[in-house]
PDB file of N, CA, C and O in Angstrom, chain B, residues numbered from 101:
ATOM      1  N   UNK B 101       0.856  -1.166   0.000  1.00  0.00           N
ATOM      2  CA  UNK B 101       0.000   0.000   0.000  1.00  0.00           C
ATOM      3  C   UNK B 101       0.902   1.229   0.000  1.00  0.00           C
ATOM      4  O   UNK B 101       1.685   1.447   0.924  1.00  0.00           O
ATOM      5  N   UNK B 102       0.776   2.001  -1.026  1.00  0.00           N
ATOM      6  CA  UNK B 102       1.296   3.373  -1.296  1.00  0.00           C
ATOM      7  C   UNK B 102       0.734   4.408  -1.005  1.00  0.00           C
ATOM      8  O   UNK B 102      -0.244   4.365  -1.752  1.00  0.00           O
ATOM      9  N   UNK B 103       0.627   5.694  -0.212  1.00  0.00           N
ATOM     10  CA  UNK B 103      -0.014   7.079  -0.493  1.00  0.00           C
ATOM     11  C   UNK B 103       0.864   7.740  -1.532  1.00  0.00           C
ATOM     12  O   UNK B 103       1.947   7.326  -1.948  1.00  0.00           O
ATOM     13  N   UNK B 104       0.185   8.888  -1.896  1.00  0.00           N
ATOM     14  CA  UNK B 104       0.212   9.741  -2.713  1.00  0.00           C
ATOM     15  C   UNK B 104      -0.086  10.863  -2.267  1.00  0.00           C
ATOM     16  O   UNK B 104      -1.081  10.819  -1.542  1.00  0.00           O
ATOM     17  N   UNK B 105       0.537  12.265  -2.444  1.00  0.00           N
ATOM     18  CA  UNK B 105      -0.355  13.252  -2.357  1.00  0.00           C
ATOM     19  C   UNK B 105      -0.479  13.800  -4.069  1.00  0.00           C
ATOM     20  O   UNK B 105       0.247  13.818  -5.063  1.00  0.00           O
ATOM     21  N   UNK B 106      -2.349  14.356  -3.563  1.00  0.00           N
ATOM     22  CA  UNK B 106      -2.689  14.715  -4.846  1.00  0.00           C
ATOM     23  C   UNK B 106      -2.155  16.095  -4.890  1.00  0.00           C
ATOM     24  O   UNK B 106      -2.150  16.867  -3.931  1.00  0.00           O
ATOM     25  N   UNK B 107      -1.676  16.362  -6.156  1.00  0.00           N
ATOM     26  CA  UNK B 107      -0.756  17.738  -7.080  1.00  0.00           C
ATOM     27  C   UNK B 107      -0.195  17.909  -7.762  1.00  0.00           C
ATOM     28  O   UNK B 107       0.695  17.062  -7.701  1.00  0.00           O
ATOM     29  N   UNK B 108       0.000  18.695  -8.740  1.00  0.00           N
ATOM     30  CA  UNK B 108       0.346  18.832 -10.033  1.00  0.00           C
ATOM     31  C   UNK B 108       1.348  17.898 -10.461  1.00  0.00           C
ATOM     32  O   UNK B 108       1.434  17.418 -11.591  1.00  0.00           O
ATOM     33  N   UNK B 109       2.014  17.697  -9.595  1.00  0.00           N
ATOM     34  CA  UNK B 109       3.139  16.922  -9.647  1.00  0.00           C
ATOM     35  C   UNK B 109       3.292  15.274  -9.935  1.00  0.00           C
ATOM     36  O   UNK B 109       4.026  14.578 -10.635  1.00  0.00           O
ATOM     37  N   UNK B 110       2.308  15.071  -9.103  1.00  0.00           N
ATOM     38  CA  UNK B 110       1.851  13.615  -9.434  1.00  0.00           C
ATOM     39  C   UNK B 110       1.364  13.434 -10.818  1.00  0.00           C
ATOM     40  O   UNK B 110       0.575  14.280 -11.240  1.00  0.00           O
ATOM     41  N   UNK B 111       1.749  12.369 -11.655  1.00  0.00           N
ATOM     42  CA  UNK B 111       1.500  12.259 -12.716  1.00  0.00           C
ATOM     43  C   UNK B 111       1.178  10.065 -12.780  1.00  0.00           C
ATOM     44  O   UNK B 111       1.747   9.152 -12.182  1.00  0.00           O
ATOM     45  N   UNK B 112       0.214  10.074 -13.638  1.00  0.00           N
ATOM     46  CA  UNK B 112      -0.213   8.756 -13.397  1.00  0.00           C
ATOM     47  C   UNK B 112       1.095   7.573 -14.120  1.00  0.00           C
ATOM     48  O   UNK B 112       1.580   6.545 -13.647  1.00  0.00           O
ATOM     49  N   UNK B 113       1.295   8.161 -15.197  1.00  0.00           N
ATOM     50  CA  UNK B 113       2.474   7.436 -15.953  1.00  0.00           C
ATOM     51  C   UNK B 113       3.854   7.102 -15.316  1.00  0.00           C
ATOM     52  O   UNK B 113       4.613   6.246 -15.771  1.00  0.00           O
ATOM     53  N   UNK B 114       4.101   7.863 -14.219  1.00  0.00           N
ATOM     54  CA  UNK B 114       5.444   7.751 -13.492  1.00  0.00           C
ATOM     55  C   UNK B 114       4.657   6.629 -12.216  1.00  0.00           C
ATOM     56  O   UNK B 114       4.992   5.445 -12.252  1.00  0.00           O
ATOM     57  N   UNK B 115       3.980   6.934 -11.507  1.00  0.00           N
ATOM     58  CA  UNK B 115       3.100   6.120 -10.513  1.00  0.00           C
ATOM     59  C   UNK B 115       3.697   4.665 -11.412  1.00  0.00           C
ATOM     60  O   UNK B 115       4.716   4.035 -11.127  1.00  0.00           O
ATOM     61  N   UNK B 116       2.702   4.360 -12.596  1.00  0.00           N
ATOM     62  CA  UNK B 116       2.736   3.207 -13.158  1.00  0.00           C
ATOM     63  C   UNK B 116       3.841   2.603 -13.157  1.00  0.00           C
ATOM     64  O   UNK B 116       3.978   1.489 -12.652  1.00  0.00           O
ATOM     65  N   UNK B 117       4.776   3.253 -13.721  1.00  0.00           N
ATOM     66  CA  UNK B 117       6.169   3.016 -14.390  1.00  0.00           C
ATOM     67  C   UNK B 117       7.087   2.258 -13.191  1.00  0.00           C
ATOM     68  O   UNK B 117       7.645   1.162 -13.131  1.00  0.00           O
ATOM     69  N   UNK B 118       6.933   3.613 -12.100  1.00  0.00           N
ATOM     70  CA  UNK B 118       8.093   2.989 -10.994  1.00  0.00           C
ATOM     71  C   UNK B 118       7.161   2.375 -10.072  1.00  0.00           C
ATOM     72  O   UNK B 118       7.575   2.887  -9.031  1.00  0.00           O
ATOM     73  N   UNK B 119       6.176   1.624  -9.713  1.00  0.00           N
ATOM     74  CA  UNK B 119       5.546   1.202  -8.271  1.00  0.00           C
ATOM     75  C   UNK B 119       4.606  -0.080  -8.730  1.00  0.00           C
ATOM     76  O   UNK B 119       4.623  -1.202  -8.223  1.00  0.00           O
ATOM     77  N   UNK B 120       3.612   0.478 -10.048  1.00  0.00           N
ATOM     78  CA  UNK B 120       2.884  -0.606  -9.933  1.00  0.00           C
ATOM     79  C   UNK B 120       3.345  -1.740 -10.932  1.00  0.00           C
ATOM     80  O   UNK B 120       3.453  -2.915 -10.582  1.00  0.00           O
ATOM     81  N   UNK B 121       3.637  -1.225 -12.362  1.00  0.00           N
ATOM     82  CA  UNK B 121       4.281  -2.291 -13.291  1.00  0.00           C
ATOM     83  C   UNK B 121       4.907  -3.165 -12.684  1.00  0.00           C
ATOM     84  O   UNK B 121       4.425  -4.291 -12.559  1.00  0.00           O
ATOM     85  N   UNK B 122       5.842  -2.911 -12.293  1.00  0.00           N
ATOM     86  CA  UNK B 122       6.723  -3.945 -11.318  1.00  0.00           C
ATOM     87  C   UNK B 122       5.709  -5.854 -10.234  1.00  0.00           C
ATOM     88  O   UNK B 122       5.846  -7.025  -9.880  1.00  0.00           O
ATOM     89  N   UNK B 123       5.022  -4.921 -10.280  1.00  0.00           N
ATOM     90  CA  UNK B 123       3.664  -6.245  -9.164  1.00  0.00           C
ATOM     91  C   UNK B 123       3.364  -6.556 -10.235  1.00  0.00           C
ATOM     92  O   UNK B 123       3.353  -7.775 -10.062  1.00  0.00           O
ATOM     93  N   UNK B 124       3.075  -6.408 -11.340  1.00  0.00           N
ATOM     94  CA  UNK B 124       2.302  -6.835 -12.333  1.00  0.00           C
ATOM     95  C   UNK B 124       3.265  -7.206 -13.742  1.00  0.00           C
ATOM     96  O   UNK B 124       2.762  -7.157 -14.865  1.00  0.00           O
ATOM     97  N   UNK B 125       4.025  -7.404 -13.623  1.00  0.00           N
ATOM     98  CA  UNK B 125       5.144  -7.458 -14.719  1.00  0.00           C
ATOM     99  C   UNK B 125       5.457  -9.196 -15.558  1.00  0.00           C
ATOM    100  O   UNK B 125       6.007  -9.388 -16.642  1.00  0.00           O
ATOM    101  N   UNK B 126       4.969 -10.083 -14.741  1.00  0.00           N
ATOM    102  CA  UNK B 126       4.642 -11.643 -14.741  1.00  0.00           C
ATOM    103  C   UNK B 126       3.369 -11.888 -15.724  1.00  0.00           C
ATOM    104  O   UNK B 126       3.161 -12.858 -16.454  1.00  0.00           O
ATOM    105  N   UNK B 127       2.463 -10.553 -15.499  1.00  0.00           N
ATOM    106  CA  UNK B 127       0.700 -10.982 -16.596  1.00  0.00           C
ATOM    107  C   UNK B 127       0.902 -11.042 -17.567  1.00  0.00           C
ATOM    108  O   UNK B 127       1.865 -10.367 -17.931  1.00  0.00           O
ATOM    109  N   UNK B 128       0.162 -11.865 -18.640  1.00  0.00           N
ATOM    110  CA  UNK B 128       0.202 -12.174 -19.774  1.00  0.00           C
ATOM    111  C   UNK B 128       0.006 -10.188 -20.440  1.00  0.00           C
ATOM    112  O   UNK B 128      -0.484  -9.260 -19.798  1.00  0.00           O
ATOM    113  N   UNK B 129       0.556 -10.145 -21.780  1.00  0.00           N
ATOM    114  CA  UNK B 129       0.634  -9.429 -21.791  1.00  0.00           C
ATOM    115  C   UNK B 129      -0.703  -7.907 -22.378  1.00  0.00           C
ATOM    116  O   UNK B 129      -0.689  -6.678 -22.461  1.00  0.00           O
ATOM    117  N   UNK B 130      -1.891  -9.320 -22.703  1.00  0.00           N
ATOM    118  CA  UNK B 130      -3.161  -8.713 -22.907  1.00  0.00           C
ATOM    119  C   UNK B 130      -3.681  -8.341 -21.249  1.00  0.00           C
ATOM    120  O   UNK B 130      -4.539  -7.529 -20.902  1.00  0.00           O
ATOM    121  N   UNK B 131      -3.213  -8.840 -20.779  1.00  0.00           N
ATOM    122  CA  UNK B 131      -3.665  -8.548 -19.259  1.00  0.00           C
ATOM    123  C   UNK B 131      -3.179  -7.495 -18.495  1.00  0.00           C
ATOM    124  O   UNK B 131      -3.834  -7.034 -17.560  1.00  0.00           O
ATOM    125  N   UNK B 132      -1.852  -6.988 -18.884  1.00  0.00           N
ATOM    126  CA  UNK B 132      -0.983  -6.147 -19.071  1.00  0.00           C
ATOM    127  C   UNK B 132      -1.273  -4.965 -19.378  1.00  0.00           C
ATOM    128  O   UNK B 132      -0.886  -4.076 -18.620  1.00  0.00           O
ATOM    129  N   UNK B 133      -2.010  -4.630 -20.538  1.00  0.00           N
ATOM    130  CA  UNK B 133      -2.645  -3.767 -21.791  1.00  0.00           C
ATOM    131  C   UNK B 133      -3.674  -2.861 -20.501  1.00  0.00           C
ATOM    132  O   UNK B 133      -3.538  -1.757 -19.973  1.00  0.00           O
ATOM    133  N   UNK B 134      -4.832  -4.096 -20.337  1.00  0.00           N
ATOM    134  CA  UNK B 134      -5.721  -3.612 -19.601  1.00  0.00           C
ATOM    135  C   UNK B 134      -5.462  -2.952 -18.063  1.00  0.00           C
ATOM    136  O   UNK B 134      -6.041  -1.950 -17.642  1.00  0.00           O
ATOM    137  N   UNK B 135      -4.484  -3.726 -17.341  1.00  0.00           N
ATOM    138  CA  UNK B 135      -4.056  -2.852 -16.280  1.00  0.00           C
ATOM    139  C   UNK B 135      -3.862  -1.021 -16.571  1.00  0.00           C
ATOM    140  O   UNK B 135      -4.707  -0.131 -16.472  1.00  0.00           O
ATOM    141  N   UNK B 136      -2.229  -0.940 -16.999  1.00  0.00           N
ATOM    142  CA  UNK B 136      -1.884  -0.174 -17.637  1.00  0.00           C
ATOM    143  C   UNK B 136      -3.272   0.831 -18.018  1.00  0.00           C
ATOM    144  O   UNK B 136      -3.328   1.895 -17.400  1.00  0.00           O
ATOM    145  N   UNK B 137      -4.264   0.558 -18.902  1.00  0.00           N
ATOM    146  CA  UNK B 137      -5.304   1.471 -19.194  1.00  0.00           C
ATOM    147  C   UNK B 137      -5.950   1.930 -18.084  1.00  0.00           C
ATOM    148  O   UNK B 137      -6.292   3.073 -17.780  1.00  0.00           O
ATOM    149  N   UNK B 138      -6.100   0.639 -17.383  1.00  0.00           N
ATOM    150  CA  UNK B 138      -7.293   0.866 -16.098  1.00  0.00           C
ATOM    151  C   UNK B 138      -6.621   1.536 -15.021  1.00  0.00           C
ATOM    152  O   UNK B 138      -7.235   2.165 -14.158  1.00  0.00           O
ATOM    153  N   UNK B 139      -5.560   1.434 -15.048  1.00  0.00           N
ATOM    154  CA  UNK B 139      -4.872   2.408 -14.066  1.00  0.00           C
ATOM    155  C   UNK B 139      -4.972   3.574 -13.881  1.00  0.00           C
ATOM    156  O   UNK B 139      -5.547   4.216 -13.003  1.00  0.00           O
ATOM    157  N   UNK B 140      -3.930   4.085 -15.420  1.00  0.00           N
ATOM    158  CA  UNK B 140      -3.739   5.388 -15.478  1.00  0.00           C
ATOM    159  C   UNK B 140      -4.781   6.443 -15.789  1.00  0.00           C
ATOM    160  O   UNK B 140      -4.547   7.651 -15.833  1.00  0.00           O
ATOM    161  N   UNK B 141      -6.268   5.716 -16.054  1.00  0.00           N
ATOM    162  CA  UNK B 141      -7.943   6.291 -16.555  1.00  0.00           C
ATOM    163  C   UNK B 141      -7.838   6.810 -15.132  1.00  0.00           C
ATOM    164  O   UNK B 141      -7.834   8.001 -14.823  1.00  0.00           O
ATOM    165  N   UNK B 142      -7.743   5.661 -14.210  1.00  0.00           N
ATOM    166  CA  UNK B 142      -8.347   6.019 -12.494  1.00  0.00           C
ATOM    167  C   UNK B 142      -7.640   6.651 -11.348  1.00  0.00           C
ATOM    168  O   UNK B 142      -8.117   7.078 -10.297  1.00  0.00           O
ATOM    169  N   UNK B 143      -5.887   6.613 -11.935  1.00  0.00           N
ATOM    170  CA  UNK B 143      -5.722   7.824 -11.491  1.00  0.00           C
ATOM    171  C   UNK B 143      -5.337   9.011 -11.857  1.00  0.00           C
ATOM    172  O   UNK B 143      -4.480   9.547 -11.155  1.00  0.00           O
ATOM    173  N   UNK B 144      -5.669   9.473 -12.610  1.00  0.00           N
ATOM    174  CA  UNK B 144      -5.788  10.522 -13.713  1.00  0.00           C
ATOM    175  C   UNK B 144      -6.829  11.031 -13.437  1.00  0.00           C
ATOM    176  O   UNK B 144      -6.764  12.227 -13.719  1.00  0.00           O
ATOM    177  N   UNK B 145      -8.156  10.655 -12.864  1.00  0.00           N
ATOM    178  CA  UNK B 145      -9.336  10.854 -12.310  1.00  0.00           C
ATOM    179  C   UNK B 145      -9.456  11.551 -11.421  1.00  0.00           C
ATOM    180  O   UNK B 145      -9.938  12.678 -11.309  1.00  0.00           O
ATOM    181  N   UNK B 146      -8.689  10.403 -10.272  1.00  0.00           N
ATOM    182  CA  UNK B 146      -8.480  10.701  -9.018  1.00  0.00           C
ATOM    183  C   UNK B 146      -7.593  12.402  -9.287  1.00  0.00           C
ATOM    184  O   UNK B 146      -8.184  13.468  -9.120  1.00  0.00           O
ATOM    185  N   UNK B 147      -6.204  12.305  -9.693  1.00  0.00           N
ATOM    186  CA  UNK B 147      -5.863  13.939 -10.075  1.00  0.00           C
ATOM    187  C   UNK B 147      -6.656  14.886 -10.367  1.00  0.00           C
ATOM    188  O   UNK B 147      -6.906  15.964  -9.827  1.00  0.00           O
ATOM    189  N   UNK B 148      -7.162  14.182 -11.614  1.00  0.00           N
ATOM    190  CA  UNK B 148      -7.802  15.596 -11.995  1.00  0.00           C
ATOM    191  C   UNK B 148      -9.550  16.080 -11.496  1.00  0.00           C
ATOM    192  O   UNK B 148     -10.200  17.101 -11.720  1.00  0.00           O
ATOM    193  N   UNK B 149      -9.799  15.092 -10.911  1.00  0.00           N
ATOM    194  CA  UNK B 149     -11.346  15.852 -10.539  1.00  0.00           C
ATOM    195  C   UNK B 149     -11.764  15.301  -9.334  1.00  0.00           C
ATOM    196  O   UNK B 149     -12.979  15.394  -9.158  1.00  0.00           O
ATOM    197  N   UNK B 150     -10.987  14.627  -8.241  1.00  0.00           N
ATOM    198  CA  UNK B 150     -11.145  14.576  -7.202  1.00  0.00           C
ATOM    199  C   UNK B 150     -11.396  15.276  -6.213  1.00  0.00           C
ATOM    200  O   UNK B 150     -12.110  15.021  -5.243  1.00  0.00           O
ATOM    201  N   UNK B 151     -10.521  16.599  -6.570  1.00  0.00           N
ATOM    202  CA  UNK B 151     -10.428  17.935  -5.330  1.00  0.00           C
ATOM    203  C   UNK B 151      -9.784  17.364  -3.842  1.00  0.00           C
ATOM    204  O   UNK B 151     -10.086  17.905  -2.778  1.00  0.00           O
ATOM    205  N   UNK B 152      -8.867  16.210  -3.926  1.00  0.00           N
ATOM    206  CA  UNK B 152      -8.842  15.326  -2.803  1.00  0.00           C
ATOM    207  C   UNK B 152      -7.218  16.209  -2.501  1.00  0.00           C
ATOM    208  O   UNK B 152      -6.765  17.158  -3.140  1.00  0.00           O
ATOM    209  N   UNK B 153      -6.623  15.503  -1.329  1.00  0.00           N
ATOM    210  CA  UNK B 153      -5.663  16.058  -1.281  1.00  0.00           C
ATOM    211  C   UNK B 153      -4.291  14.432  -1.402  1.00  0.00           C
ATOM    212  O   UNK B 153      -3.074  14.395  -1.583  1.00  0.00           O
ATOM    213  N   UNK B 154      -5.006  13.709  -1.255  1.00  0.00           N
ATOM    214  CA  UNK B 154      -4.346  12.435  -1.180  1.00  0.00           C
ATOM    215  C   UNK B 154      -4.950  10.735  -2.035  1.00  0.00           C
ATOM    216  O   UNK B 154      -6.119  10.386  -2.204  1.00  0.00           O
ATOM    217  N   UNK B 155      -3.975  10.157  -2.335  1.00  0.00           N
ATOM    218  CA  UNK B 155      -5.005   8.841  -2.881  1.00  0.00           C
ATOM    219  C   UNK B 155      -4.051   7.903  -2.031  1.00  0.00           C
ATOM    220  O   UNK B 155      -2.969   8.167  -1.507  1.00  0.00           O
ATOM    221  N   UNK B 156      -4.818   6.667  -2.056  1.00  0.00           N
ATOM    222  CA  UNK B 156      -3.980   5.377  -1.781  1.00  0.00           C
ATOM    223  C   UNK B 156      -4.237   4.384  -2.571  1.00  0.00           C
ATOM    224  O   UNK B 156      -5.263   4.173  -3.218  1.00  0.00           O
ATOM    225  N   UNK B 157      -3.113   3.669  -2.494  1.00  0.00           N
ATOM    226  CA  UNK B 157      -3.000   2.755  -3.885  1.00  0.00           C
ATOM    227  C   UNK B 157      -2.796   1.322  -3.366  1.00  0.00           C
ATOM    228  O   UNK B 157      -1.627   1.329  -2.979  1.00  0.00           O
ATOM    229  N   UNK B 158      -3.238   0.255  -3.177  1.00  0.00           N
ATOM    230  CA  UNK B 158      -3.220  -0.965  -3.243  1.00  0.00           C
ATOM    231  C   UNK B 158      -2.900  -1.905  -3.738  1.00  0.00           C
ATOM    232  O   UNK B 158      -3.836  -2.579  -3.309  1.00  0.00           O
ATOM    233  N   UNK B 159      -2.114  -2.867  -4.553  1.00  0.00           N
ATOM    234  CA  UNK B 159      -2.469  -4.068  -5.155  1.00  0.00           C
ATOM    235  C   UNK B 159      -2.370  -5.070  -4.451  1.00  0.00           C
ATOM    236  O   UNK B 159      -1.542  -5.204  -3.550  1.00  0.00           O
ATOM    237  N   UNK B 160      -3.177  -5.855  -4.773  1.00  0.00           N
ATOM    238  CA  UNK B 160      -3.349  -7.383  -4.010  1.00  0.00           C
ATOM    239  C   UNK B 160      -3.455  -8.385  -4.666  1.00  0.00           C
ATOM    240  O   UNK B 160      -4.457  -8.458  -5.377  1.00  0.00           O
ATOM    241  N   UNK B 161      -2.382  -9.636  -4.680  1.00  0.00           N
ATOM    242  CA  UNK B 161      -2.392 -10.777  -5.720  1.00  0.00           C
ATOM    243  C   UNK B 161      -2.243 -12.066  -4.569  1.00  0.00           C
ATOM    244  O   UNK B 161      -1.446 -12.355  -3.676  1.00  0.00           O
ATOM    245  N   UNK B 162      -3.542 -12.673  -5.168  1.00  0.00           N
ATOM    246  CA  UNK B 162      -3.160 -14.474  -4.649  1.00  0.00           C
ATOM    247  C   UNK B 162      -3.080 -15.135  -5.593  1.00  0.00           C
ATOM    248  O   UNK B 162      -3.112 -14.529  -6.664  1.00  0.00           O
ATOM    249  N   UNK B 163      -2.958 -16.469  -5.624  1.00  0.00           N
ATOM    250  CA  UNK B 163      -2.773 -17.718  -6.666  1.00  0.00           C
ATOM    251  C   UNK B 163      -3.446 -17.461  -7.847  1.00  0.00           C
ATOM    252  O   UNK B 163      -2.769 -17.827  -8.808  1.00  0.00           O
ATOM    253  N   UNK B 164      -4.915 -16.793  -8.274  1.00  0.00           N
ATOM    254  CA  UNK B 164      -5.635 -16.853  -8.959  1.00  0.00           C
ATOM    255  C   UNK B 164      -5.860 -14.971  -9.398  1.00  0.00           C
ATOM    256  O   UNK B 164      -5.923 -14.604 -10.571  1.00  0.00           O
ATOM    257  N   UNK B 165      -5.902 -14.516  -8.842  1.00  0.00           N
ATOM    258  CA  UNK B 165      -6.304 -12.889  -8.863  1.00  0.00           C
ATOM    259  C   UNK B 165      -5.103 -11.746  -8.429  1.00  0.00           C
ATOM    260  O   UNK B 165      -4.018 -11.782  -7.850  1.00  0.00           O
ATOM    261  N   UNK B 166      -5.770 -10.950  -8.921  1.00  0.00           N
ATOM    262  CA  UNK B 166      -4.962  -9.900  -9.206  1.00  0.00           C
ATOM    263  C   UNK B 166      -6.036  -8.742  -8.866  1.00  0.00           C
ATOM    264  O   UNK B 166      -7.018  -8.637  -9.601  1.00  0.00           O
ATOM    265  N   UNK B 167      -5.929  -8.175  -8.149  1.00  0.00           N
ATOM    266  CA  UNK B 167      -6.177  -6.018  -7.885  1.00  0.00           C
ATOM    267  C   UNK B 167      -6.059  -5.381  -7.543  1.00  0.00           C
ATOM    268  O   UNK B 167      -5.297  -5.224  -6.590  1.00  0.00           O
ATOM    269  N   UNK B 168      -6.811  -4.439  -8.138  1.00  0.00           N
ATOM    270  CA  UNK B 168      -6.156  -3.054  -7.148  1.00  0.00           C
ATOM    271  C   UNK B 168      -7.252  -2.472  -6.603  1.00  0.00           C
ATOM    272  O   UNK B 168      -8.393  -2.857  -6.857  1.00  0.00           O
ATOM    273  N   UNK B 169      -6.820  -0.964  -5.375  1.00  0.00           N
ATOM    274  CA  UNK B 169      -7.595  -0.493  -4.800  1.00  0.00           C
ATOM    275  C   UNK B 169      -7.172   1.015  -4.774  1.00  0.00           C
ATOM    276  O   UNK B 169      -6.176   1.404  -4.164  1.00  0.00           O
ATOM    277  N   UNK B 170      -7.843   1.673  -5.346  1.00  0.00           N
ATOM    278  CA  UNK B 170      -7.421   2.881  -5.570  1.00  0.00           C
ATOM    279  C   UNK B 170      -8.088   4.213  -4.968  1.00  0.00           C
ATOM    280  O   UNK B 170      -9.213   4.455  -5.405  1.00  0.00           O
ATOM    281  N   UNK B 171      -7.523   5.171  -3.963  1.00  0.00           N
ATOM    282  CA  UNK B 171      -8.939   5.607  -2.896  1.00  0.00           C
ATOM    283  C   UNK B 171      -8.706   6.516  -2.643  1.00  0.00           C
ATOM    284  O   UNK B 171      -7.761   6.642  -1.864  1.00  0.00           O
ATOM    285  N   UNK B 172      -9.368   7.663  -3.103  1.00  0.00           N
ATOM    286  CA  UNK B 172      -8.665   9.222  -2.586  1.00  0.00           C
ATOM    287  C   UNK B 172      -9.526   9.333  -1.528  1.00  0.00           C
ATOM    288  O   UNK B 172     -10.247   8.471  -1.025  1.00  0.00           O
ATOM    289  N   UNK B 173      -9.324  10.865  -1.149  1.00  0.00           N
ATOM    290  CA  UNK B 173     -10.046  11.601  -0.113  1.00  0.00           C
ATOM    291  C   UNK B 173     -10.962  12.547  -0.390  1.00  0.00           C
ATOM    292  O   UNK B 173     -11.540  13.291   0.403  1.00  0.00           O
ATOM    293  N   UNK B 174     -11.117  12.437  -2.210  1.00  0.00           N
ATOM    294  CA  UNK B 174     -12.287  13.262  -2.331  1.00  0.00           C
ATOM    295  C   UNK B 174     -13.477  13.715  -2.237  1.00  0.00           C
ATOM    296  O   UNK B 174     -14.054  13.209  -1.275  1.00  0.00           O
ATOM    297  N   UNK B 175     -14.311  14.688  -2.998  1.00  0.00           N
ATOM    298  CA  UNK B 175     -15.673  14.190  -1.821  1.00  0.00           C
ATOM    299  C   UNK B 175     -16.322  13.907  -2.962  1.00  0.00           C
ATOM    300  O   UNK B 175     -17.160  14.743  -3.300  1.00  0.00           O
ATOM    301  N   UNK B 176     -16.187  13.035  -3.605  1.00  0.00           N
ATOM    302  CA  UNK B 176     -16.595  12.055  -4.939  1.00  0.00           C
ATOM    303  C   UNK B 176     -18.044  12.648  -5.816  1.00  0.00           C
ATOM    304  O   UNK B 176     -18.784  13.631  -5.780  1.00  0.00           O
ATOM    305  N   UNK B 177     -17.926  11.600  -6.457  1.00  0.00           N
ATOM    306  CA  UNK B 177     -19.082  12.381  -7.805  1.00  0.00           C
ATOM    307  C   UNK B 177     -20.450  12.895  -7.732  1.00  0.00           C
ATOM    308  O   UNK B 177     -21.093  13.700  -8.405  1.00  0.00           O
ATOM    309  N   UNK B 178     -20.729  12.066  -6.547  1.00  0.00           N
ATOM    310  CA  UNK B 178     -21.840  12.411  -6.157  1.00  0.00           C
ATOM    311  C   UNK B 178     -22.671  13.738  -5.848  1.00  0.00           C
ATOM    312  O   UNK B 178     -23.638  14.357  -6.292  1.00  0.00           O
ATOM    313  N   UNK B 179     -21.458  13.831  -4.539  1.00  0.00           N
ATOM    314  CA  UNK B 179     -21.591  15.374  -4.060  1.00  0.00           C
ATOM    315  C   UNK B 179     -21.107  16.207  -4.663  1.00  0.00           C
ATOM    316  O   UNK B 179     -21.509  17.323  -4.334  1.00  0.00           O
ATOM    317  N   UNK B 180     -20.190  16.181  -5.652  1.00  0.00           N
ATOM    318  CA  UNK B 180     -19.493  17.361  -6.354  1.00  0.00           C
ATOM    319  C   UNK B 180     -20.747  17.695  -7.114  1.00  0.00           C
ATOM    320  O   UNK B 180     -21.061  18.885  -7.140  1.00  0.00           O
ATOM    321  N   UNK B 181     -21.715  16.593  -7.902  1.00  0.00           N
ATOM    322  CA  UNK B 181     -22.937  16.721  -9.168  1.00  0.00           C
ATOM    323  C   UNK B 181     -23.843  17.223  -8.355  1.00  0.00           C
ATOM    324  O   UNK B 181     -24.845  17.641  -8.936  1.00  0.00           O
ATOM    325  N   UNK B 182     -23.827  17.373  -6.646  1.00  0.00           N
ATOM    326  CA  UNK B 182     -25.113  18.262  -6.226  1.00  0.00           C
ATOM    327  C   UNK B 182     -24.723  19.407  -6.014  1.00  0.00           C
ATOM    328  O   UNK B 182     -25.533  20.314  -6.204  1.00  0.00           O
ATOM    329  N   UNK B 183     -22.862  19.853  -5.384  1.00  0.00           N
ATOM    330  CA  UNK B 183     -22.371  20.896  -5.904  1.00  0.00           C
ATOM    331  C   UNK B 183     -22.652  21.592  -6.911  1.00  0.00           C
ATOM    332  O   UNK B 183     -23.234  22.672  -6.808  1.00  0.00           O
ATOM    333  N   UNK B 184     -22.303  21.105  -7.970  1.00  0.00           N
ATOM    334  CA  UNK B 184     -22.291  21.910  -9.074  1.00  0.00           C
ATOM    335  C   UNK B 184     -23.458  22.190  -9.868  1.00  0.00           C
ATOM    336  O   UNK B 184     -23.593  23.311 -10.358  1.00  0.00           O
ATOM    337  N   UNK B 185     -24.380  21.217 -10.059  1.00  0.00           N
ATOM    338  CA  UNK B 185     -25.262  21.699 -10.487  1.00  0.00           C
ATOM    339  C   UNK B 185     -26.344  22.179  -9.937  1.00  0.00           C
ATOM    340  O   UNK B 185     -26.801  21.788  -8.863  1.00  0.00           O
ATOM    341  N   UNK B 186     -26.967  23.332 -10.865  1.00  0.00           N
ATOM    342  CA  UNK B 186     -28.055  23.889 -10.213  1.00  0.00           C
ATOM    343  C   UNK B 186     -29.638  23.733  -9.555  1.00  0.00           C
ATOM    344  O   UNK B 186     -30.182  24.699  -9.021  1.00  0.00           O
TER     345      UNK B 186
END
């Protein structure tokens, strides 16, 4: 389990590169593809429209499975869509 703080600085492609590829570097490589996408969509998310100040990052692998857990502190979509709209 990794924190993060959320800010400009954080960028999802470096996250990937140095922390998570590495746990995941053994998957076939269509399996690979989809990480990689599903990652950097969710935290790229988490950056950019969270308003959070922090995320935490998870992966968890047994014999059969593989995931992740990815969890800011924002105050998520919900409340931002009663925020914002009128």
């Amino acid at each position: 389990m990794q924190t993060y703080q959320l800010n400009s600085k954080l960028e999802e492609d470096v996250v990937w590169d140095s922390d998570i590829k590495p746990l995941v570097s053994d998957l076939l490589d269509n399996v690979k593809e989809v990480w990689v996408y599903g990652f950097t969509e969710m935290l790229n998310n988490a950056i950019d429209h969270s308003s959070g100040t922090k995320v935490i990052i998870q992966v968890e692998r047994t014999a059969v499975d593989t995931g992740i857990f990815i969890v800011d502190d924002g105050e998520g979509i919900f409340k931002k869509i009663q925020r914002v709209v009128p």
